[in-house]
FITORRO-542417 format. One record per residue (C-alpha): residue number from 0; residue in three letters; chain; x, y, z. Coordinates in Angstrom, 3 decimals. Layout:
REM FITORRO-542417
rec seq:NUM, type:ALA, mol:A, px:X, py:Y, pz:Z .
...
//
This chain:
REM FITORRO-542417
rec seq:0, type:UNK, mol:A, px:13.020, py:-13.224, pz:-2.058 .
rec seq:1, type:UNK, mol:A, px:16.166, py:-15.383, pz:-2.290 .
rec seq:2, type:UNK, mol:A, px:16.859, py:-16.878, pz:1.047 .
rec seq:3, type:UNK, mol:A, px:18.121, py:-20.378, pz:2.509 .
rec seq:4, type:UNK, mol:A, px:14.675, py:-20.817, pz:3.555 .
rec seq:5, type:UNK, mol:A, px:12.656, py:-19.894, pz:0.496 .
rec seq:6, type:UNK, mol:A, px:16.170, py:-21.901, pz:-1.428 .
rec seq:7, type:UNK, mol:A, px:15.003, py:-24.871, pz:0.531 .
rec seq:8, type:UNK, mol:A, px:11.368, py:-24.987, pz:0.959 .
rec seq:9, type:UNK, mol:A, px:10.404, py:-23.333, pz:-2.318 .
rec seq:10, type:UNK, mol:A, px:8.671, py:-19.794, pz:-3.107 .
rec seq:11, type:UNK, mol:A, px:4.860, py:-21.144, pz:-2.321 .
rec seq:12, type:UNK, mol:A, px:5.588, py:-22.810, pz:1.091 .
rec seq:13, type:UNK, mol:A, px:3.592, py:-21.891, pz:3.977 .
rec seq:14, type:UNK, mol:A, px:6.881, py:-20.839, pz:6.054 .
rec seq:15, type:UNK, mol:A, px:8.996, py:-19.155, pz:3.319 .
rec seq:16, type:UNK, mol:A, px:5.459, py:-17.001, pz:2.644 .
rec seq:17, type:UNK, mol:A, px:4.936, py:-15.880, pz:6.114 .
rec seq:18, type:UNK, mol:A, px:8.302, py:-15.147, pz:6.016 .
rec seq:19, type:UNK, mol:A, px:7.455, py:-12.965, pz:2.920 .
rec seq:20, type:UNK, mol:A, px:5.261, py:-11.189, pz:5.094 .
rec seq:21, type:UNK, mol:A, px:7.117, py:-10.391, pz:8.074 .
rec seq:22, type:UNK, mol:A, px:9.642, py:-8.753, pz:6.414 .
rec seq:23, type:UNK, mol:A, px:6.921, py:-6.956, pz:4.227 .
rec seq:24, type:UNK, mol:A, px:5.789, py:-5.554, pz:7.566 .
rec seq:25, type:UNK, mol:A, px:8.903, py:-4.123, pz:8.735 .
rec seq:26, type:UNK, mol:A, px:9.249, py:-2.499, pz:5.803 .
rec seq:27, type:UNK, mol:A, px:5.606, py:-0.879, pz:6.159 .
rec seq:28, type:UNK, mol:A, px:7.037, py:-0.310, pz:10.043 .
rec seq:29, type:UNK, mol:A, px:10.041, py:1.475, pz:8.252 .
rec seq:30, type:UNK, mol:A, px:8.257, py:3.709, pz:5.941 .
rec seq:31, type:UNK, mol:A, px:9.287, py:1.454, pz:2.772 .
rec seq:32, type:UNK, mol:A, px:5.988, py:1.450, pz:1.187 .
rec seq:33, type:UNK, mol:A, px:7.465, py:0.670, pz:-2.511 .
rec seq:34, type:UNK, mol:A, px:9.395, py:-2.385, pz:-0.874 .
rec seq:35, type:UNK, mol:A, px:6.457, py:-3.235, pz:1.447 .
rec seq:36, type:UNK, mol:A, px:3.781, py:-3.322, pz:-1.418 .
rec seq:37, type:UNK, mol:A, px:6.108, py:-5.642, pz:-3.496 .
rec seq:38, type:UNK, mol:A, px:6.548, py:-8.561, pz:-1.439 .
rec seq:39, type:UNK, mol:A, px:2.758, py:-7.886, pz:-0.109 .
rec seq:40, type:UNK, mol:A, px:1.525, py:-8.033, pz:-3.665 .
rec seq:41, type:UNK, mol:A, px:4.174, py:-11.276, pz:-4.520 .
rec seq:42, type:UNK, mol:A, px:2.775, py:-13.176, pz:-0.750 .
rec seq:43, type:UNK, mol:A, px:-0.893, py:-12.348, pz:-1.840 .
rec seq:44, type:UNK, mol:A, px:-0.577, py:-13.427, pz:-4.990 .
rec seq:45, type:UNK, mol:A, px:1.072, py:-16.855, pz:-4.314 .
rec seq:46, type:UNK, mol:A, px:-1.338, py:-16.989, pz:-1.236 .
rec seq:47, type:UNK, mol:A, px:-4.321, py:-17.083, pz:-3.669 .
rec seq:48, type:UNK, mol:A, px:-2.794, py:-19.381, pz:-6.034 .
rec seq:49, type:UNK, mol:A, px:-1.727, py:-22.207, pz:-3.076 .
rec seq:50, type:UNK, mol:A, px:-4.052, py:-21.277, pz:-0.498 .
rec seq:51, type:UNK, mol:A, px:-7.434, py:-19.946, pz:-2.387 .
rec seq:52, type:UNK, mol:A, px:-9.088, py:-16.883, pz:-2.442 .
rec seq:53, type:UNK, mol:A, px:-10.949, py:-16.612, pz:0.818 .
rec seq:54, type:UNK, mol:A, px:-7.946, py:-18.648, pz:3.185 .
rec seq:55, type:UNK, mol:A, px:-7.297, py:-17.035, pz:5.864 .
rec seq:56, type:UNK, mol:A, px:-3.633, py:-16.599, pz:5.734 .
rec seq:57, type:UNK, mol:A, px:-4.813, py:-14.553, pz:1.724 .
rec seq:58, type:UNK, mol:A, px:-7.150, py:-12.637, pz:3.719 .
rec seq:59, type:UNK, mol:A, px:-4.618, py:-11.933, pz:5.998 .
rec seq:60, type:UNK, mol:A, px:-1.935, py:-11.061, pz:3.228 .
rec seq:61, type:UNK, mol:A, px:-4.744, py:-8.958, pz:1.263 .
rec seq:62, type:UNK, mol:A, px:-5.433, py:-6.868, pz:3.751 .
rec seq:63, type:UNK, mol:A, px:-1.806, py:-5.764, pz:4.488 .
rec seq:64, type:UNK, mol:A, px:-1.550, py:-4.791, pz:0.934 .
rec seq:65, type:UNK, mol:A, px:-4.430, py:-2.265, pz:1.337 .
rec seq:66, type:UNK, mol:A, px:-2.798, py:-1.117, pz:4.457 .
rec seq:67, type:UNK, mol:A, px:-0.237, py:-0.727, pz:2.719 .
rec seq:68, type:UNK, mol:A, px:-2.076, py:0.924, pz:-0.335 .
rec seq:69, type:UNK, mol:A, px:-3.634, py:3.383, pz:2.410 .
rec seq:70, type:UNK, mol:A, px:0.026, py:4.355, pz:3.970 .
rec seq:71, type:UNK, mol:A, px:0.739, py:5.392, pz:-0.137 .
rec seq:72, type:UNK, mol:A, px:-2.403, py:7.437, pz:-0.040 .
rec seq:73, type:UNK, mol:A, px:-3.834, py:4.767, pz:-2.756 .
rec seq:74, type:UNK, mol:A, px:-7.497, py:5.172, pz:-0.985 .
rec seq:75, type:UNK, mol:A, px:-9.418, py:3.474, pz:-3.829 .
rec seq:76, type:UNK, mol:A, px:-7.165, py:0.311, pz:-4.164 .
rec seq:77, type:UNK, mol:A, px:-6.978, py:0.605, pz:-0.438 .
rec seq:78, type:UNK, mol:A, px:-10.820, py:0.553, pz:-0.146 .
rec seq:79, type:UNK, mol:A, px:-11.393, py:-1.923, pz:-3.102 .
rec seq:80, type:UNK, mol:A, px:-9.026, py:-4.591, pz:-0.836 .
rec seq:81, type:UNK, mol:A, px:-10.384, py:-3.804, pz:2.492 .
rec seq:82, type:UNK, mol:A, px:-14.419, py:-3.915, pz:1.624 .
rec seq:83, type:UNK, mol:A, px:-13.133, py:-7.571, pz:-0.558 .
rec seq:84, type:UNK, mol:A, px:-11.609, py:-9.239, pz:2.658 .
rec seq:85, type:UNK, mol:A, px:-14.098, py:-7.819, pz:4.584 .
rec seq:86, type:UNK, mol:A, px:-16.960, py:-9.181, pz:3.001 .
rec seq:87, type:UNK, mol:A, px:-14.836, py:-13.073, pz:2.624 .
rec seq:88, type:UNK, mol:A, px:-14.402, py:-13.121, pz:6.472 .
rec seq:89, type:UNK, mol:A, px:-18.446, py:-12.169, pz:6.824 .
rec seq:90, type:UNK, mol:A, px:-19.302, py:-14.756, pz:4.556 .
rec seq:91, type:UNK, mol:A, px:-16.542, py:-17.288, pz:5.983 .
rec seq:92, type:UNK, mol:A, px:-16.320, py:-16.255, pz:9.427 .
rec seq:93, type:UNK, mol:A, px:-19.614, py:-14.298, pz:10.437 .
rec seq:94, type:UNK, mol:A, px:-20.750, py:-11.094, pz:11.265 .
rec seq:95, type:UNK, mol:A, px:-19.042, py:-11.546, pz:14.645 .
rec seq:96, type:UNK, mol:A, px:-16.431, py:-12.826, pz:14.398 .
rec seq:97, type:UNK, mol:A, px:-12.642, py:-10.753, pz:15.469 .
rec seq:98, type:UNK, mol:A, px:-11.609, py:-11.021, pz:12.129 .
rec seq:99, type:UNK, mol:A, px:-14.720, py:-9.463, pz:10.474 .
rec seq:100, type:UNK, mol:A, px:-14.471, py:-6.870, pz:12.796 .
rec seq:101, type:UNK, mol:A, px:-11.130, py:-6.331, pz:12.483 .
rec seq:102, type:UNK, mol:A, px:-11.926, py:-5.925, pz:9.024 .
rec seq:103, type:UNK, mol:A, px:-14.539, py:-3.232, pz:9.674 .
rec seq:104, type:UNK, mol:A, px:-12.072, py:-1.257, pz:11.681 .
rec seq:105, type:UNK, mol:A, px:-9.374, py:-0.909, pz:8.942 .
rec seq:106, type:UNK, mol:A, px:-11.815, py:0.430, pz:6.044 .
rec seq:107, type:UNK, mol:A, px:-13.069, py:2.977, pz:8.682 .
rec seq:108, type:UNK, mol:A, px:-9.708, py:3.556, pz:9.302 .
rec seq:109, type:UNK, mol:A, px:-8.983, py:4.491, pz:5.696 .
rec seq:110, type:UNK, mol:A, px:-12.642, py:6.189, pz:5.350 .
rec seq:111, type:UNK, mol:A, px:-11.225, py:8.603, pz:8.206 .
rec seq:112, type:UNK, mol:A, px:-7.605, py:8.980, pz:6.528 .
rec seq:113, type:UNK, mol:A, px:-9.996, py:10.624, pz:3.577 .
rec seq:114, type:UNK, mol:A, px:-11.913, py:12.362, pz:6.034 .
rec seq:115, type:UNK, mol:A, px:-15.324, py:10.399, pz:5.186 .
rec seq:116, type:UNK, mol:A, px:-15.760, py:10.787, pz:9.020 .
rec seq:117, type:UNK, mol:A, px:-19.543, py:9.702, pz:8.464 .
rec seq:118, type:UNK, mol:A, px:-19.229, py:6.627, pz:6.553 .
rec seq:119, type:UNK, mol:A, px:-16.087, py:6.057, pz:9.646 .
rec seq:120, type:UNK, mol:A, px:-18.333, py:6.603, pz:12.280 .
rec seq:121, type:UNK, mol:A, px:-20.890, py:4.301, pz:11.457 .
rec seq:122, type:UNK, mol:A, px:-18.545, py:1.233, pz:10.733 .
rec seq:123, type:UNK, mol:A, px:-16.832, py:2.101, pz:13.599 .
rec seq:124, type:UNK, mol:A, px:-19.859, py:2.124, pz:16.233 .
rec seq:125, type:UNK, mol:A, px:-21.055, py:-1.150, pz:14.428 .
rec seq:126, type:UNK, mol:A, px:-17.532, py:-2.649, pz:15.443 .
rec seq:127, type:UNK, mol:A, px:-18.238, py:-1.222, pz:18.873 .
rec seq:128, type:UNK, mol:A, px:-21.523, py:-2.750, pz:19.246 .
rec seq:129, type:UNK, mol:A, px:-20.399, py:-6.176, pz:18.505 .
rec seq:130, type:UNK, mol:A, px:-17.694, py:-6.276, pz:20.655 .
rec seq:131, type:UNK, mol:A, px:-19.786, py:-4.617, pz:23.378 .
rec seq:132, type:UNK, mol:A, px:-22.683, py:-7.305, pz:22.723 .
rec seq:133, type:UNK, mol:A, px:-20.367, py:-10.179, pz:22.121 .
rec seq:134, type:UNK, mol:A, px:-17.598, py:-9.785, pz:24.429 .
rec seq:135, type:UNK, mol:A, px:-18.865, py:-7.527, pz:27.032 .
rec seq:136, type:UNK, mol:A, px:-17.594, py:-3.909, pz:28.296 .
rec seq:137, type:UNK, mol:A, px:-14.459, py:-5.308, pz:28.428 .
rec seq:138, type:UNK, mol:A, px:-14.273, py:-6.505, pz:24.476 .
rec seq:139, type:UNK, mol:A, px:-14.458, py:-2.624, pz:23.914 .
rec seq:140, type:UNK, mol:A, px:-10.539, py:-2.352, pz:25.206 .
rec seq:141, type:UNK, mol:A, px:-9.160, py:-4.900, pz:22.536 .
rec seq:142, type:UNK, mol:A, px:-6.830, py:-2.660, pz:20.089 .
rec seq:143, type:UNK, mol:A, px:-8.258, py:-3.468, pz:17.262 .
rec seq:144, type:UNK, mol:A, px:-11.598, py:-1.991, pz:18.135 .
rec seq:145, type:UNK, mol:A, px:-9.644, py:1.264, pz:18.567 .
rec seq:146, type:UNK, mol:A, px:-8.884, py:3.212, pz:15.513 .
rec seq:147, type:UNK, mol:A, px:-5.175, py:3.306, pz:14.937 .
rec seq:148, type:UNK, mol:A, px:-3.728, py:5.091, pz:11.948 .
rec seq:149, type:UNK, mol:A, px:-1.332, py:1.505, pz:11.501 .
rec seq:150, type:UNK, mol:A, px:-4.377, py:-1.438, pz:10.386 .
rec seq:151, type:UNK, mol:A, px:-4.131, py:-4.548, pz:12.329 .
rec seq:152, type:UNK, mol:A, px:-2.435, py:-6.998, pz:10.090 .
rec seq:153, type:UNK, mol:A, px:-5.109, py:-9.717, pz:10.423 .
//
């Protein structure tokens, strides 16, 4: 990623990483998985070398790679990433926490690409439950309590 930006503020900053990203999103929006998963892997990797393993901003970057991974049909490095954030943001965040749960809802996502509709179900009505308990009826319309075949980027 050669940009005035990334030129100016070096490969590891903060800005020129989120950056990274973004753009690694829109390719994921655009179907580019090969192009996606490259500057996913590159922002995850630098992310863990700056930021440490369970930052958030990692997290966040790890867990676009195995959406990315999933949109490939690469279920087992898909699931390997997912269940790895998920279980940082439990241990750093909580069992409650949107994050977490957010978490939760993008490896049932992947268990239901599979059609492990089980295994799905019951992460998914955990997420449910949570939200109901924590946030209320309400907490139950958030979108990333909803399956969606696109993972939340957190």
């Amino acid at each position: 990623m050669n940009t005035i930006k990334s030129l100016k503020l070096g490969l590891d900053h903060p800005d020129t990483l989120g950056n990274m990203s973004n753009l690694a999103n829109i390719f994921s929006s655009q179907g580019r998985w090969d192009e996606a998963e490259k500057l996913h892997l590159e922002a995850t990797n630098r992310r863990k070398t700056t930021l440490g393993l369970d930052h958030p901003d990692t997290l966040g970057s790890m867990n676009n790679l195995a959406s990315t991974y999933t949109n490939q049909g690469r279920w087992d490095e898909a699931e390997k990433l997912q269940v790895e954030v998920m279980e940082k943001r439990k241990a750093k965040l909580g069992l409650d926490h949107p994050d977490f749960l957010t978490s939760m809802n993008n490896l049932a996502s992947t268990f239901m690409q599979q059609g492990r509709l089980d295994e799905a179900g019951e992460l998914l009505s955990e997420v449910m439950d949570t939200r109901k308990t924590k946030l209320g009826v309400m907490g139950l319309l958030c979108s990333s309590c909803t399956y969606s075949s696109r993972p939340s980027s957190r």
